[in-house]
C-alpha positions in Angstrom: -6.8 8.1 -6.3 -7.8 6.8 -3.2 -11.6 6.2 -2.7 -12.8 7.9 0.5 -15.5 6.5 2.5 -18.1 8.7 2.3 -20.9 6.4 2.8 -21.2 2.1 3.4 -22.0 2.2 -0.2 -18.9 4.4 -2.0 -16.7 4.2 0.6 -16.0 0.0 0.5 -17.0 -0.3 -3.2 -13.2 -0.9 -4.0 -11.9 -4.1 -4.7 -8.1 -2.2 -5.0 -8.2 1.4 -5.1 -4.4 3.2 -6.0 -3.4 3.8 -2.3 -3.7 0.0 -2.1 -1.6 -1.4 -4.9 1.2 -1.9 -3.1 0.4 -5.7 -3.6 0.2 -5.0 -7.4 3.2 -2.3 -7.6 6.5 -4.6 -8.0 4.6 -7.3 -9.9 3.3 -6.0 -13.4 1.5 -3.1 -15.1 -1.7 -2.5 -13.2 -4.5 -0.7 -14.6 -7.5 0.5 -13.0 -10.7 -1.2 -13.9 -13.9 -0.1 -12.3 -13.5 -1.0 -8.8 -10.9 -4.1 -9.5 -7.6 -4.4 -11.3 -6.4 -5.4 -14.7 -3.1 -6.8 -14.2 -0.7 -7.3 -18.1 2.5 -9.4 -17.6 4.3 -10.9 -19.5 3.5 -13.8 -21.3 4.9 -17.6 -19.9 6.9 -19.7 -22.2 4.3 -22.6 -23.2 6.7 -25.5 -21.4 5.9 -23.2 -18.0 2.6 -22.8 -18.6 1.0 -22.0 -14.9 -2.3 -24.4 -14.6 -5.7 -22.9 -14.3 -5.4 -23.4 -10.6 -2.5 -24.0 -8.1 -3.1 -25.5 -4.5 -3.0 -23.3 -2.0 -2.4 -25.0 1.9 -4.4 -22.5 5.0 -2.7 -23.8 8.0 -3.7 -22.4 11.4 -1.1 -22.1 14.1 -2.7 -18.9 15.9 -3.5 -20.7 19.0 -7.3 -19.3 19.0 -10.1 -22.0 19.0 -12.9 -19.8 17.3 -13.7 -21.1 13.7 -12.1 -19.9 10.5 -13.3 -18.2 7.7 -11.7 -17.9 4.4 -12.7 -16.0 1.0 -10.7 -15.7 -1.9 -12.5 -12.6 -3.8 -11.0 -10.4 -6.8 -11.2 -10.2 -10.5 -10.9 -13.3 -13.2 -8.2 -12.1 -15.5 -9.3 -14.2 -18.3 -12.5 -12.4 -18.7 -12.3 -9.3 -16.5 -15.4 -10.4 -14.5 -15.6 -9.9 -10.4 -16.7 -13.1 -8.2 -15.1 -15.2 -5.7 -14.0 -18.7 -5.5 -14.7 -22.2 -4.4 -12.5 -24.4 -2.5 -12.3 -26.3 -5.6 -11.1 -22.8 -7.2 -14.2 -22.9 -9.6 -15.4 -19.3 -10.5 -18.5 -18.0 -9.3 -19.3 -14.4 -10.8 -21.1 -11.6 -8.7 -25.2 -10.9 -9.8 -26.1 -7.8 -10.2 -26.2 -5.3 -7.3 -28.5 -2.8 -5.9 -28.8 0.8 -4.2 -28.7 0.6 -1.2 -26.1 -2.9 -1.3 -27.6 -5.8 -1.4 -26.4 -9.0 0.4 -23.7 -10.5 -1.5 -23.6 -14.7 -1.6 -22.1 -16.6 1.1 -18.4 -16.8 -0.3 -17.1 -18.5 2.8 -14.6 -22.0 2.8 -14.6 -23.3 6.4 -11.0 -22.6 7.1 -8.8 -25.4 9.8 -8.8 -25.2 13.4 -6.0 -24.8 15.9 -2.8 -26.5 14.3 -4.9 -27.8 11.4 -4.6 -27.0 7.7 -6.9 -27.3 5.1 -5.9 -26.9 1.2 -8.2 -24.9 -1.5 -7.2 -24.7 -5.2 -6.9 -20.7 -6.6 -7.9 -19.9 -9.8 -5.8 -17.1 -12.1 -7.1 -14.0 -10.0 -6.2 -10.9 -9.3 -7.6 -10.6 -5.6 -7.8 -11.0 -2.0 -7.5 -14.0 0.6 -9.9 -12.8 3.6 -9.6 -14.9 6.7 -12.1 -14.1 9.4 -12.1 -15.3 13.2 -15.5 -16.3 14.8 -17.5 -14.8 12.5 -18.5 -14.5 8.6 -17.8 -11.4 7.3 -20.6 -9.2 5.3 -20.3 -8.4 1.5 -22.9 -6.6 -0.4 -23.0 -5.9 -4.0 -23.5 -2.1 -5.0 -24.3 -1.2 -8.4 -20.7 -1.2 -9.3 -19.5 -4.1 -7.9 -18.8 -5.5 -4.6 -18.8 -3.5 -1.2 -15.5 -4.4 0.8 -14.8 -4.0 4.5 -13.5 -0.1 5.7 -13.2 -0.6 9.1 -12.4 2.7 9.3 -16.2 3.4 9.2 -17.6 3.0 12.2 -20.9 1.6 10.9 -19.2 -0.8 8.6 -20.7 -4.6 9.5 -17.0 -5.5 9.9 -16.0 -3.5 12.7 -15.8 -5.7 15.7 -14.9 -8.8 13.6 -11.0 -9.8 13.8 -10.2 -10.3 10.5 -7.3 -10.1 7.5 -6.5 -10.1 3.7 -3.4 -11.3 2.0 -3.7 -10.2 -2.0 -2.0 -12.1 -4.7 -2.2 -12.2 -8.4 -2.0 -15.7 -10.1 -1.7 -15.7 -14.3 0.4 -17.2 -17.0 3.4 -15.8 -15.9 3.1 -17.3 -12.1 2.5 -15.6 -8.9 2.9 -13.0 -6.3 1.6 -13.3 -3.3 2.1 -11.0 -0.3 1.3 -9.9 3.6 0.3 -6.7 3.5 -0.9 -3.7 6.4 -1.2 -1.1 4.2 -4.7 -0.3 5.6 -4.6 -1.8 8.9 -2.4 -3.8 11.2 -4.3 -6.8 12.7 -4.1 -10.5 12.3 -0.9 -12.2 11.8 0.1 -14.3 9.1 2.7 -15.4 6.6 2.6 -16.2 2.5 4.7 -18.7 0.7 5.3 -20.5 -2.6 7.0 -23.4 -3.7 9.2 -23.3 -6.7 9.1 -26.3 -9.2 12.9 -27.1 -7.8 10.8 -27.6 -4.4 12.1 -25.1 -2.3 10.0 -22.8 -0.6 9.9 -18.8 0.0 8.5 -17.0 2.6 7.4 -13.5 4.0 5.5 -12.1 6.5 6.2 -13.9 9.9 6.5 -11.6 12.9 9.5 -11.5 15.2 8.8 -13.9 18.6 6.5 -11.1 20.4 6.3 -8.7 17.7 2.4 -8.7 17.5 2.3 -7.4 21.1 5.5 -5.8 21.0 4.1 -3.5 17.9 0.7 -2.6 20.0 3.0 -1.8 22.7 5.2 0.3 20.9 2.3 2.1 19.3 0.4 2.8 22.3 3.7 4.2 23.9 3.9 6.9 20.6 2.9 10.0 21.7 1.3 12.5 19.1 -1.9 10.4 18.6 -0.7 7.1 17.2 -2.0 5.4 20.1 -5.2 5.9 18.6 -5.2 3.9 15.5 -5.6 1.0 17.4 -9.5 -0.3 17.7 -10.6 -2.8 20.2 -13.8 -4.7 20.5 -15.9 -4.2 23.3 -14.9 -8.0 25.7 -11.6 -5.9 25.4 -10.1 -7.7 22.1 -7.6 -6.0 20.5 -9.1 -6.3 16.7 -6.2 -3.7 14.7 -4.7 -0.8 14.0 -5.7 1.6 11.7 -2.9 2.5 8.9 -2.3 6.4 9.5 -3.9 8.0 6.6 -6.9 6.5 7.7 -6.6 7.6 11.3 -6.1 11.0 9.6 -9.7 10.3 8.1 -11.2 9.5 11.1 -9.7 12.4 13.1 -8.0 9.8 15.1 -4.5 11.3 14.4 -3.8 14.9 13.6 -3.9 16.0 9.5 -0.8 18.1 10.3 1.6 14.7 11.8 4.5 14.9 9.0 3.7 19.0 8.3 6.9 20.0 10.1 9.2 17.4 8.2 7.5 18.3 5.1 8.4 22.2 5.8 11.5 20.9 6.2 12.2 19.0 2.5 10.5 22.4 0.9 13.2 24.3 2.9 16.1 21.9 1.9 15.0 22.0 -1.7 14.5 25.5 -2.4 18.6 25.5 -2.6 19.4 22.2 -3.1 18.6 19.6 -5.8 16.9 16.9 -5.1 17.6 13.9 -7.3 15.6 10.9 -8.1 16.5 7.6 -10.0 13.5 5.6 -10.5 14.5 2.5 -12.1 17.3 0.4 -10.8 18.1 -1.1 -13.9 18.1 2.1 -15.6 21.1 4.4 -13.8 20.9 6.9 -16.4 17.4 8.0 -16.1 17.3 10.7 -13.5 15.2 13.7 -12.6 16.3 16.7 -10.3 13.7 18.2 -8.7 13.9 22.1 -6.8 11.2 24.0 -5.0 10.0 27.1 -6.3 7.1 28.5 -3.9 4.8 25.9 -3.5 6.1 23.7 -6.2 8.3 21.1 -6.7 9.5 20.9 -10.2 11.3 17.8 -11.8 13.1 18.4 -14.9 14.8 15.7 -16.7 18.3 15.8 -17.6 17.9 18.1 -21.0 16.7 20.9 -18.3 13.2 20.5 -19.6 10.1 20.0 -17.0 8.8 16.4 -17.0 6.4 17.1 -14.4 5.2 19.3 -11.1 4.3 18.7 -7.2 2.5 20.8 -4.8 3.6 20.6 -1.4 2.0 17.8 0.2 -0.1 17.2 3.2 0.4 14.2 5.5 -2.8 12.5 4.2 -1.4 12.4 0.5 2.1 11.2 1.8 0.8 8.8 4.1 -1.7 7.2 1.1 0.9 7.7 -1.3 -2.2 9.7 -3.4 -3.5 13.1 -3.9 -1.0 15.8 -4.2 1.5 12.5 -4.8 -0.6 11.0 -7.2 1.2 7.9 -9.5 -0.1 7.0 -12.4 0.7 4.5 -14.5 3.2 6.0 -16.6 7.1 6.5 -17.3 8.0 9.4 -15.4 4.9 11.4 -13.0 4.2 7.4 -11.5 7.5 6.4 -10.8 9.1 10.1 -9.6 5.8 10.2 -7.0 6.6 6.6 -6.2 10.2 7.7 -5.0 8.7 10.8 -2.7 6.0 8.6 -1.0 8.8 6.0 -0.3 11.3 9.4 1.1 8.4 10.8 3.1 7.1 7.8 4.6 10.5 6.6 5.4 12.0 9.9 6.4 15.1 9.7 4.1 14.3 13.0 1.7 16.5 15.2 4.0 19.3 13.2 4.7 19.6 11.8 1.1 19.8 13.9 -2.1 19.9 11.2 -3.8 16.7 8.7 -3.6 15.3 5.9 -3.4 17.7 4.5 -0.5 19.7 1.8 -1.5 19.2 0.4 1.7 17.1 0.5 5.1 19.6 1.8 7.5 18.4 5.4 7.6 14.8 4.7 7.5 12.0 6.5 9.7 15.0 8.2 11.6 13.6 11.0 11.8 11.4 12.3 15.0 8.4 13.3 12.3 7.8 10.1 10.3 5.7 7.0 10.1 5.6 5.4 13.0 3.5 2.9 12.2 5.3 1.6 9.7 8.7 1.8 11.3 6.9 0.0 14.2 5.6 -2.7 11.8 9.0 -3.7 10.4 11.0 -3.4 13.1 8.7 -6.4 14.2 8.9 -8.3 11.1 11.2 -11.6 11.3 12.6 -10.3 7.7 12.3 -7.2 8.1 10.2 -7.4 5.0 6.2 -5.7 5.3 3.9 -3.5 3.0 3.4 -0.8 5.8 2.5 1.6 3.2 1.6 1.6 -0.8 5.0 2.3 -2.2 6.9 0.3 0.5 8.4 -1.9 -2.5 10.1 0.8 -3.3 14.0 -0.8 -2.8 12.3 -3.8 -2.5 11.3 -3.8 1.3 8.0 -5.4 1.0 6.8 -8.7 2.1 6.5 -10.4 -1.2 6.8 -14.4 -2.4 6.8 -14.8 -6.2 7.6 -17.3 -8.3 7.2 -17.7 -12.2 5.8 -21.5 -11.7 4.6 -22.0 -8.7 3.6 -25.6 -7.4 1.6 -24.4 -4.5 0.8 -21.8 -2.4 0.4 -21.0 1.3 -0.9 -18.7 4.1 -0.3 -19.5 7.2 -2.0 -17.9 10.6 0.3 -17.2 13.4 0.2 -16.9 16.5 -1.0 -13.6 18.8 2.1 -13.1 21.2 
């Protein structure tokens, strides 16, 4: 379930809430713990053991001069505790917070300047890479953990700071590492690895003008899309907002995918919808029909496996709510599939979902714009526009089962 923000304290106290696992999603079995993540993979064969830490290079090729900020913040998956790292990749666990949050300790790594780079070790983590421009971001440790930036607040300290996160998990059995905009659209940057054979993988990179060219194209979207994006007050374009949170902050309408919604109920009330979760199981499928305001998935002995009420843009666009996904065999995955049709539009001109491919997606006059406007701007094609966008594997995502080093690099704002 995604956390809403109700206040500085609640609302931020997540280090990866459900609606945000996309980073997590293709990579392993994730399991909520308190406000971080427990992430189980499969164990590494001893002669590729991953070290303790792998070199990761920052290098800087936005073009800004203001200083650089970096963080690397998330959960130490050999004892479950929450801290941040060191440059060196040394742990440092949280203290204690307080009610209201108290001032977390200065976490930062001076990052490079302009067309600099600057190397830092990560430890095995299951976690975030902030980078901040100009200014140090503020953390404060709640009782239950630490207090992240919601920008979608509009008293959160982080507001009018430009600023990003990649998220990555690092254990035995290697690394994934990825770009992602599932809750906002903002600084732009790319994630590699390099492969003990030497060769390198890459994700993330924008198009040659697609950081403008998506504020253009977003601003240009009628129906309240334009108003996702926040600007600082010199007139510096900071982000956009992903859409569920614009639908929290009553910057786009609660109603913006209702009519395609109506649609899919319509279509499904005489028509079988049917979903095969797992690509390397063909055999495994469940047909769902709509029966009033349900949508009921039976397996393929007839028998129900499992039941949706219709959803509201808000739950389709954070992939949550009435399209919860647990952790499971059959609810998780099935919801998974819907987000992925809803989000991309594909649910009326496909019976038969996911999409093996990306031809048809966000084709539809009622779909997410933002995230069809975010990868048609990716070099790749490749971005984590919304939770479930690995579904068919269209999510920026390097991984690597022994990595030699990682990187993040800062592009440029054109």
């Amino acid at each position: 379930m995604r956390t809403r923000n109700a206040s500085a304290a609640t609302a931020a106290h997540r280090a990866a809430p459900a609606r945000r696992r996309a980073a997590w999603a293709t990579l392993a079995v994730a399991v909520a713990s308190g406000a971080g993540l427990t992430v189980v993979a499969p164990s590494a064969p001893a002669e590729a053991a991953v070290p303790a830490t792998i070199p990761l290079t920052f290098t800087n090729n936005s073009g800004r001069t203001e200083p650089i900020y970096i963080y690397n913040l998330g959960t130490l998956l050999s004892t479950g505790q929450q801290g941040w790292a060191d440059a060196g990749g040394g742990f440092h666990p949280w203290p204690g917070g307080a009610n209201p949050p108290a001032p977390a300790p200065d976490a930062s790594i001076a990052g490079p300047a302009n067309g600099q780079s600057t190397t830092i070790r990560i430890p095995k983590f299951s976690g975030r890479i902030y980078f901040s421009y100009g200014q140090k971001l503020v953390f404060k440790l709640a009782t239950g953990g630490l207090v992240q930036p919601a920008v979608q607040n509009p008293s959160d300290p982080n507001r009018n700071i430009l600023f990003n996160w990649s998220e990555y998990t690092l254990n035995d059995a290697g690394i994934w590492l990825n770009s992602t905009q599932v809750d906002m659209f903002s600084a732009p940057y790319a994630v590699g690895v390099k492969a003990a054979n030497g060769t390198v993988k890459s994700t993330g990179h924008l198009k040659s003008g697609g950081y403008q060219g998506f504020y253009n194209s977003l601003k240009a979207q009628p129906g309240g899309w334009a108003n996702l994006i926040q600007t600082r007050s010199d007139g510096t374009v900071l982000r956009a907002l992903a859409p569920g949170h614009g639908i929290e902050t009553g910057a786009l309408p609660s109603t913006v995918l209702s009519d395609y919604v109506n649609r899919v109920w319509t279509k499904y009330a005489s028509s079988t919808l049917t979903v095969t979760p797992f690509a390397d199981q063909p055999n495994t499928k469940y047909f769902g029909r709509v029966s009033g305001n349900v949508m009921n998935f039976t397996n393929s002995a007839g028998a129900v496996v499992t039941s949706f009420q219709k959803p509201d843009s808000d739950s389709i666009l954070g992939c949550y709510k009435l399209l919860d996904a647990p952790n499971d065999l059959v609810r998780g995955p099935i919801s998974r599939t819907l987000c992925a049709g809803y989000n991309r539009s594909t649910l009326l001109t496909n019976p038969n979902q996911p999409d093996a491919g990306s031809a048809g997606f966000y084709q539809d006059a009622v779909t997410n714009q933002y995230a069809r406007k975010i990868h048609d701007q990716m070099a790749d094609g490749l971005a984590y526009a919304f939770a479930f966008d690995d579904v068919g594997h269209h999510e920026s995502l390097v991984n690597d089962g022994s990595p030699q080093q990682a990187y993040l690099t800062l592009d440029p704002f054109n």
